[in-house]
N, C-alpha and C positions, 0 to 999 in steps of 0.2 A: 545845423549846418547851413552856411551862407556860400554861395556860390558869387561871384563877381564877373563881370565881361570884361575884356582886354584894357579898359577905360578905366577900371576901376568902380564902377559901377554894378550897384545891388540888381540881379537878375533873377535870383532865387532863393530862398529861405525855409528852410524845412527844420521842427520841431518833432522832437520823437521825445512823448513823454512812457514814463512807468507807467501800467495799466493801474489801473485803479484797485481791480479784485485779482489776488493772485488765483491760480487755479485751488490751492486748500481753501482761502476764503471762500471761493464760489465751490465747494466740496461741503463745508459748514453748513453755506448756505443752504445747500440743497437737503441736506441731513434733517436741518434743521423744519424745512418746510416739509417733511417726509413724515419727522415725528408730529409736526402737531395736525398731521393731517389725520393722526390714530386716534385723536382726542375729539372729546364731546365738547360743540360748541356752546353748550349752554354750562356744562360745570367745571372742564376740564381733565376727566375722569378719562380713562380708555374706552374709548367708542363702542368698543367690541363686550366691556362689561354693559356698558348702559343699555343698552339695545340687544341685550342678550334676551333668550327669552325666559318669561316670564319664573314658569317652572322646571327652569334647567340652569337658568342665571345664578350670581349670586344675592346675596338676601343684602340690603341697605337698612342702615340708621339712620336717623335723624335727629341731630340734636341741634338745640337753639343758643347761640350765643349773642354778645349784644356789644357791638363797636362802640367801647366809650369815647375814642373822640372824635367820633359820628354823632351819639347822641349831645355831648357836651356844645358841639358848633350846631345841632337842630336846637337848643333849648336857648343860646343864645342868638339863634335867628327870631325862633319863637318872639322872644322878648324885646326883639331892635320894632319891630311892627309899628312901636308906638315912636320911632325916631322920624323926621324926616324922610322920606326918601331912600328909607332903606335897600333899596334895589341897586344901589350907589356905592353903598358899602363890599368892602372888598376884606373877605374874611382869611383866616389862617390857624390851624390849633398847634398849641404846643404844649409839650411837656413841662411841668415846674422844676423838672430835675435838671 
């Protein structure tokens, strides 16, 4: 909205934008920092299993799996050592598929 004096002349100038977060977005938001406040920061797990107690809680497995293309970019890190300046290099993995 632009306001003018009798001259014609610019005297005021007022911009009204759209908020930015409507009230559901910040509703989301808030949900959203609610739930992961129920979670363990170390595995993601519900806070209230992990911290439960010992002989009351529930019982955990653990099994080992292994990131192939974690391992595949360390095994070709491994092997740049003998390049130049490897610290230079800028990596990336991909699929053949």
């Amino acid at each position: 909205m632009h306001e003018y004096d009798d001259t014609g002349r610019l005297v005021r100038s007022v911009t009204t934008r759209e908020p930015e977060w409507t009230d559901d977005d910040r509703a989301w938001m808030y949900a959203l920092k609610l739930y992961r406040s129920w979670l363990c920061p170390r595995c993601g797990r519900l806070l209230e299993e992990c911290t439960s107690n010992h002989e009351t809680g529930p019982e955990f497995r653990v099994s080992r799996v292994r990131c192939r293309a974690t391992d595949a970019l360390l095994a070709e890190q491994e092997a740049a050592q003998n390049i130049d300046r490897p610290q230079a290099l800028l990596w990336a993995v991909a699929t053949d598929s």
